[in-house]
N, CA, C and O atoms as a GROMACS GRO file, in nm:
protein
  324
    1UNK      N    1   0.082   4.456  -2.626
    1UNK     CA    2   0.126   4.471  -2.489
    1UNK      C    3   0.170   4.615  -2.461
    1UNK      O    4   0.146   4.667  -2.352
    2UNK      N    5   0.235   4.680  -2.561
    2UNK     CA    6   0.303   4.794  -2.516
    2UNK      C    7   0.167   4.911  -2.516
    2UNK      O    8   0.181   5.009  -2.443
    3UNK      N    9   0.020   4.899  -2.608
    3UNK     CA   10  -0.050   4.960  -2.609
    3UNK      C   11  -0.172   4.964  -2.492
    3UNK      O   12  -0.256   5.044  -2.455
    4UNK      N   13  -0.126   4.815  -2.453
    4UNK     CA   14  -0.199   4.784  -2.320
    4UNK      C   15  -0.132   4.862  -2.180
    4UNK      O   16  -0.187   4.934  -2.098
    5UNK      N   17  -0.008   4.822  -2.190
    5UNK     CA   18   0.073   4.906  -2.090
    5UNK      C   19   0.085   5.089  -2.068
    5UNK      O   20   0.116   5.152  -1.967
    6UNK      N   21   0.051   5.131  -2.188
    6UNK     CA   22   0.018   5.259  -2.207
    6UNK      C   23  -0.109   5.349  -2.139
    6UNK      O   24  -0.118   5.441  -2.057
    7UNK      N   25  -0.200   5.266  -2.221
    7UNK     CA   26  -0.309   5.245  -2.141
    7UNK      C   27  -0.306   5.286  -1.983
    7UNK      O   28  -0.301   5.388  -1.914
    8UNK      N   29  -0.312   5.144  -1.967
    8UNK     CA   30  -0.279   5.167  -1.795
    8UNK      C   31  -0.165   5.281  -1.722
    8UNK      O   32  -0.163   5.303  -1.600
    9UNK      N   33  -0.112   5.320  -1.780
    9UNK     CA   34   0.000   5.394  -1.719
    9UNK      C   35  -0.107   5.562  -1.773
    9UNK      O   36  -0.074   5.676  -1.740
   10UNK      N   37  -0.176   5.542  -1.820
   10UNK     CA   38  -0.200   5.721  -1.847
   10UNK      C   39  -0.340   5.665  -1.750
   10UNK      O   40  -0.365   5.769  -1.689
   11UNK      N   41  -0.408   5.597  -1.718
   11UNK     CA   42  -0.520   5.574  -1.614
   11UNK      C   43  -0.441   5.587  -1.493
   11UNK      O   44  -0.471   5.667  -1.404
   12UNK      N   45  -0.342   5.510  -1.489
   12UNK     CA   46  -0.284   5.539  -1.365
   12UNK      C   47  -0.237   5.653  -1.288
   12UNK      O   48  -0.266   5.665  -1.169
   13UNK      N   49  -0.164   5.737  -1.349
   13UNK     CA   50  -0.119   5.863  -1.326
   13UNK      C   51  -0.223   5.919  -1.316
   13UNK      O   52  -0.229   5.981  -1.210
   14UNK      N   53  -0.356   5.932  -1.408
   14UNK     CA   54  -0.457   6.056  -1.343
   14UNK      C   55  -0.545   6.015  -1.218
   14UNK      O   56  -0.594   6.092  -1.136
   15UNK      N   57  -0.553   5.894  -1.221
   15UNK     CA   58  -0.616   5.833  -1.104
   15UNK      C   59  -0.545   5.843  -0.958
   15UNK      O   60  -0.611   5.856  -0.855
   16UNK      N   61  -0.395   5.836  -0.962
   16UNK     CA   62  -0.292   5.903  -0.854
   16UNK      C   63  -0.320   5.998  -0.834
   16UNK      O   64  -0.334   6.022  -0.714
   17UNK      N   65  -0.336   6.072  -0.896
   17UNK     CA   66  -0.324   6.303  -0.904
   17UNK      C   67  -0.441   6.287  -0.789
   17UNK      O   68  -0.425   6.340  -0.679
   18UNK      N   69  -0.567   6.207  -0.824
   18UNK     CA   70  -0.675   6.238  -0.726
   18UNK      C   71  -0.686   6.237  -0.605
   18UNK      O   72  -0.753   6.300  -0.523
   19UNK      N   73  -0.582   6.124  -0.600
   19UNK     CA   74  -0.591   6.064  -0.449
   19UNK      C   75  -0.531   6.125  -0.383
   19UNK      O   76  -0.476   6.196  -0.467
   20UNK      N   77  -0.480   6.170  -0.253
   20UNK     CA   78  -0.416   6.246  -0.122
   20UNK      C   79  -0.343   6.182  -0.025
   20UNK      O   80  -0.287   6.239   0.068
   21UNK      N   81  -0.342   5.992  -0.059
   21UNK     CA   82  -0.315   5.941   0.037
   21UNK      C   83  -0.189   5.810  -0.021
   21UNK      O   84  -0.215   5.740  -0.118
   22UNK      N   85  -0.063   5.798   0.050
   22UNK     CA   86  -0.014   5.706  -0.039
   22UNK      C   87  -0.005   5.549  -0.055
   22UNK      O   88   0.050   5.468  -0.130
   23UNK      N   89  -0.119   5.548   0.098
   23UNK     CA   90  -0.170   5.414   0.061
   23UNK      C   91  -0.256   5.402   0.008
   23UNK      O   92  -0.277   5.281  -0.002
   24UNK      N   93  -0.353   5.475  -0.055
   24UNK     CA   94  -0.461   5.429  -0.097
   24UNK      C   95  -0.418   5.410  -0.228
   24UNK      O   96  -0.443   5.304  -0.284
   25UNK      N   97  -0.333   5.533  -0.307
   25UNK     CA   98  -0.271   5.540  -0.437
   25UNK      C   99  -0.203   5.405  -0.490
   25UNK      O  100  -0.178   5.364  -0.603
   26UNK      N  101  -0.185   5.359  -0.374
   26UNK     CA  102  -0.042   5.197  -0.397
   26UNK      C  103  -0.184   5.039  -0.390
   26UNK      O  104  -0.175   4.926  -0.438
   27UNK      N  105  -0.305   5.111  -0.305
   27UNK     CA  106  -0.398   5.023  -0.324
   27UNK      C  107  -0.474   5.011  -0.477
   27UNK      O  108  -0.495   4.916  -0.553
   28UNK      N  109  -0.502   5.144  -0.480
   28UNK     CA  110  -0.617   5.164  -0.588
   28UNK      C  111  -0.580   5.140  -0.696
   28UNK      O  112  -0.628   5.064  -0.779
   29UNK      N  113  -0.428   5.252  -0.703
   29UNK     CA  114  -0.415   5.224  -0.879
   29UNK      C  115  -0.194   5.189  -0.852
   29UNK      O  116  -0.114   5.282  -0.844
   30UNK      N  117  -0.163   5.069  -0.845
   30UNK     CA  118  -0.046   5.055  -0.833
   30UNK      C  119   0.026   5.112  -0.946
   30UNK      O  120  -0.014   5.148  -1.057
   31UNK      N  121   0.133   5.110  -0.896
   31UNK     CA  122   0.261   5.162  -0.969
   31UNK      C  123   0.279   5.027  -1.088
   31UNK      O  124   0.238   5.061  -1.199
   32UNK      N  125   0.316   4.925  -1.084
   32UNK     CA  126   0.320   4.805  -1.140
   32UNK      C  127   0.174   4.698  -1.185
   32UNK      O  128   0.100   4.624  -1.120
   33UNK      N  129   0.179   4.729  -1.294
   33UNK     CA  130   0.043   4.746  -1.367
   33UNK      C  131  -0.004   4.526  -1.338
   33UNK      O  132   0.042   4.433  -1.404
   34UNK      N  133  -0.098   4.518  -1.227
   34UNK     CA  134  -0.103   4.426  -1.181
   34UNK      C  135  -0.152   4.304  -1.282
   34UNK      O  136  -0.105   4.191  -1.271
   35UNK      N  137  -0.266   4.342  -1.397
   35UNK     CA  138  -0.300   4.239  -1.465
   35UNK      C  139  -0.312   4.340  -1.617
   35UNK      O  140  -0.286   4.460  -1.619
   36UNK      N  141  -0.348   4.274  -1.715
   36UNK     CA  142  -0.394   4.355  -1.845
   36UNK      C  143  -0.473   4.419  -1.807
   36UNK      O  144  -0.536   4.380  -1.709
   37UNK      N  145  -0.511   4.575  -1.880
   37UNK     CA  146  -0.574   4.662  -1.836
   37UNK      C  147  -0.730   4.667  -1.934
   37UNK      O  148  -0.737   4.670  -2.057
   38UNK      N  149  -0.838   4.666  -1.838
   38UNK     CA  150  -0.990   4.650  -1.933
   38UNK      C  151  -1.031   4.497  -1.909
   38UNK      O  152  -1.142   4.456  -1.940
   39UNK      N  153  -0.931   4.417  -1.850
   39UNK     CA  154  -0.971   4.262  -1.800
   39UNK      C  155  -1.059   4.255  -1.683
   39UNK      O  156  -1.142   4.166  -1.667
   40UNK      N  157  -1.035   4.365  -1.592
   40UNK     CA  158  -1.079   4.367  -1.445
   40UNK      C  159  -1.205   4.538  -1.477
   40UNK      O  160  -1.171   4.630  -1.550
   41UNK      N  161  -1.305   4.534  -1.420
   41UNK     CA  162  -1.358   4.652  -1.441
   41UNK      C  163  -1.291   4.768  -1.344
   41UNK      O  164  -1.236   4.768  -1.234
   42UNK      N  165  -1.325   4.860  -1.437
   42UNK     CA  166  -1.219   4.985  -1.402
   42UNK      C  167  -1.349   5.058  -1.332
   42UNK      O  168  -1.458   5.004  -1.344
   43UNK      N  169  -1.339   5.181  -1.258
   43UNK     CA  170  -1.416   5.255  -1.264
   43UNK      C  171  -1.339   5.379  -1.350
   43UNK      O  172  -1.216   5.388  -1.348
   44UNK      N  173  -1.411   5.458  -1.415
   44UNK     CA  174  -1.433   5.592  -1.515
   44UNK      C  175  -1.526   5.717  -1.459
   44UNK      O  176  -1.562   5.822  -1.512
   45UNK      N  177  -1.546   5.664  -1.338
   45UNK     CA  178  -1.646   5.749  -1.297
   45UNK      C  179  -1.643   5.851  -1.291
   45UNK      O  180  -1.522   5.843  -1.271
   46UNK      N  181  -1.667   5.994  -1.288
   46UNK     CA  182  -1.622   6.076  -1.219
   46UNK      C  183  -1.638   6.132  -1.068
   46UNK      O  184  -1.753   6.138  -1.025
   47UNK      N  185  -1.548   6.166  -0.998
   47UNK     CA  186  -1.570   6.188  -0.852
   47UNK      C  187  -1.546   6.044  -0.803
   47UNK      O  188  -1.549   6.064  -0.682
   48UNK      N  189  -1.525   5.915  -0.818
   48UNK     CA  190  -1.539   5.795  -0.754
   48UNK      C  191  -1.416   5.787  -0.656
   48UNK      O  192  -1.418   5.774  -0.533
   49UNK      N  193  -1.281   5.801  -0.765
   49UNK     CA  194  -1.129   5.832  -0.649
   49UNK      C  195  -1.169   5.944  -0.538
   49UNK      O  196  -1.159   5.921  -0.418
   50UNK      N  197  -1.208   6.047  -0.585
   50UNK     CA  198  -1.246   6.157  -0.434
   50UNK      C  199  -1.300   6.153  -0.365
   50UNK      O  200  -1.304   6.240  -0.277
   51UNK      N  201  -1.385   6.031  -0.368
   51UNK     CA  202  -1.429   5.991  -0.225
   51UNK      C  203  -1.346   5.948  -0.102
   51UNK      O  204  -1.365   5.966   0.018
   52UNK      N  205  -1.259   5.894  -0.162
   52UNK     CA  206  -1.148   5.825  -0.052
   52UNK      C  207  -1.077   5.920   0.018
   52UNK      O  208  -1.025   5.897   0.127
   53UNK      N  209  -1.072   6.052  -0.054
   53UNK     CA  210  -1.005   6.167   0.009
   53UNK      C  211  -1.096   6.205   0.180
   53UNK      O  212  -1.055   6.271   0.275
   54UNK      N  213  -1.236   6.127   0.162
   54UNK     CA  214  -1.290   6.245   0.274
   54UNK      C  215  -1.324   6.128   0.373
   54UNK      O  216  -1.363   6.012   0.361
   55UNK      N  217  -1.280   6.249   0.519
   55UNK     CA  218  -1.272   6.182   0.644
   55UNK      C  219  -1.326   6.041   0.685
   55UNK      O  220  -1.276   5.949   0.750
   56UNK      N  221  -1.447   6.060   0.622
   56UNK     CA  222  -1.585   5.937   0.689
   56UNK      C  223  -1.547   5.810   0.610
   56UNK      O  224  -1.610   5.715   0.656
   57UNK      N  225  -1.460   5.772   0.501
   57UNK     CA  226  -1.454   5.676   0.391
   57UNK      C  227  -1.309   5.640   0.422
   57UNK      O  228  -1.210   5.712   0.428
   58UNK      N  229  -1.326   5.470   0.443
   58UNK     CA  230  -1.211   5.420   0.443
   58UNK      C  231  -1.197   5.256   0.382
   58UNK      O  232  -1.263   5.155   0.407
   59UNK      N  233  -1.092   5.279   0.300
   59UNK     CA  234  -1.070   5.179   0.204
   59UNK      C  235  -1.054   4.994   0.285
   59UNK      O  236  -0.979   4.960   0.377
   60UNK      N  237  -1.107   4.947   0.244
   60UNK     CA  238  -1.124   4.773   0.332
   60UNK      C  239  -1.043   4.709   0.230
   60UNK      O  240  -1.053   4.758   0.117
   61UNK      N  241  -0.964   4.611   0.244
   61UNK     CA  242  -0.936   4.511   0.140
   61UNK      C  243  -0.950   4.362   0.309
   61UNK      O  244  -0.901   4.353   0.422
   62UNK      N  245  -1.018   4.305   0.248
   62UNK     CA  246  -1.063   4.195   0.241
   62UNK      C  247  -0.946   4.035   0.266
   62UNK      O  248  -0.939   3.932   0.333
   63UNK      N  249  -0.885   4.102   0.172
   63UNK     CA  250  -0.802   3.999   0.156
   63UNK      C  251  -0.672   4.015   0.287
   63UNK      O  252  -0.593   3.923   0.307
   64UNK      N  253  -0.668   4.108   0.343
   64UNK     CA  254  -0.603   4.175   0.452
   64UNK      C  255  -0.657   4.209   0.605
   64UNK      O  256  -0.602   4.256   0.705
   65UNK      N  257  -0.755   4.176   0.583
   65UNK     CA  258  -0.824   4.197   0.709
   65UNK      C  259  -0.991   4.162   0.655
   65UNK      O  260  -1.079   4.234   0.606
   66UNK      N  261  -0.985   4.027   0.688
   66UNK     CA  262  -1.136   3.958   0.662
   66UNK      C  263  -1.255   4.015   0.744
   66UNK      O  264  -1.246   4.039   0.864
   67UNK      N  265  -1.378   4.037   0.665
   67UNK     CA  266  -1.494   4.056   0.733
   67UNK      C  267  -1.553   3.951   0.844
   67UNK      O  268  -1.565   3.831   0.818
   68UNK      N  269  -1.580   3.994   0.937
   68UNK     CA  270  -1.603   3.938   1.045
   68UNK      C  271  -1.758   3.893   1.050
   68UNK      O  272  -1.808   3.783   1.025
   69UNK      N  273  -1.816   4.017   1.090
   69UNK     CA  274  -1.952   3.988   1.087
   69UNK      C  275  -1.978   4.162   1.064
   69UNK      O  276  -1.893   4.246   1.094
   70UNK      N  277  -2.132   4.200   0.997
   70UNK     CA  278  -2.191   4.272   0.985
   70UNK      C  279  -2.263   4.335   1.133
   70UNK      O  280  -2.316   4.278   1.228
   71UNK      N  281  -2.243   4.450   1.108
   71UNK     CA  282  -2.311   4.553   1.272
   71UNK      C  283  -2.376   4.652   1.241
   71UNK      O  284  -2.367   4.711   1.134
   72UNK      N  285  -2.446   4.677   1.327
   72UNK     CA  286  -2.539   4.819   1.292
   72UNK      C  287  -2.448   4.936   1.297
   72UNK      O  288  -2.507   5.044   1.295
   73UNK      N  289  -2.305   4.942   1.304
   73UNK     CA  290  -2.220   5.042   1.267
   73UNK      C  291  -2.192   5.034   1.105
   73UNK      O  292  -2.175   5.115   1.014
   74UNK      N  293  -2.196   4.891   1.119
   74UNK     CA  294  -2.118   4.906   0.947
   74UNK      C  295  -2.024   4.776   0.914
   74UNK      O  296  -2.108   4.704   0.860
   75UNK      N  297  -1.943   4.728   0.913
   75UNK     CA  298  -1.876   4.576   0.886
   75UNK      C  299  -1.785   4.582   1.019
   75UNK      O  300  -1.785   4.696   1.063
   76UNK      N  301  -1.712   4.500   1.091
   76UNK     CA  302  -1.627   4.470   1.186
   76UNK      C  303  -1.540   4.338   1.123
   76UNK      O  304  -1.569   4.219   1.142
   77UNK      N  305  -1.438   4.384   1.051
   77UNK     CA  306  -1.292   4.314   1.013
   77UNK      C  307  -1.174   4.283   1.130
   77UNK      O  308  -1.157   4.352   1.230
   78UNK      N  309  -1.114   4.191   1.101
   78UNK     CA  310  -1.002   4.124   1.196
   78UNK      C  311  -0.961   4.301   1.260
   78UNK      O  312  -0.930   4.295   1.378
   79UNK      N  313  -0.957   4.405   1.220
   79UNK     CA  314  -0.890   4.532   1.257
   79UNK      C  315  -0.957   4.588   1.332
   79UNK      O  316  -0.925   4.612   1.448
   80UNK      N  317  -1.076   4.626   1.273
   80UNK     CA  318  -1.118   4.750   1.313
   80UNK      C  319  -1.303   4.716   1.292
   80UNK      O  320  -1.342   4.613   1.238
   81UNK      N  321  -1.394   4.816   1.340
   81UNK     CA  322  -1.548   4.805   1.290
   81UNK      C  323  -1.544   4.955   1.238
   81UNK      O  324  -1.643   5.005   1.186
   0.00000   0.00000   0.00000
């Protein structure tokens, strides 16, 4: 556990540094390490967090605002299209 928790806590912190935003940071990679780490696929990618940094890209969760229906813009959720 403690090597698992390690783990996640040094993914976490560099995966924070990337991000610019402090919701996305509290989305993407929480402070409170949500399940065992390597259970859920991670991305390793490189460049994958810096996408979220730029204007045109914005993070959906699903579970917060359900997909509605699909549009020739792009998805339309309880929020926003």
């Amino acid at each position: 556990m403690d090597a698992n928790r390690e783990a996640y806590s040094s993914w976490r912190d560099e995966t924070r540094s990337r991000l610019h935003n402090e919701r996305l940071k509290d989305k993407l990679a929480p402070e409170v390490q949500p399940h065992a780490f390597g259970t859920k696929r991670i991305s390793l990618e490189n460049g994958f967090y810096e996408i979220f940094n730029q204007s045109n890209v914005s993070l959906v969760n699903i579970d917060e605002t359900p997909v509605m229906s699909v549009t020739e813009k792009g998805i339309k959720t309880t929020e926003k299209e």
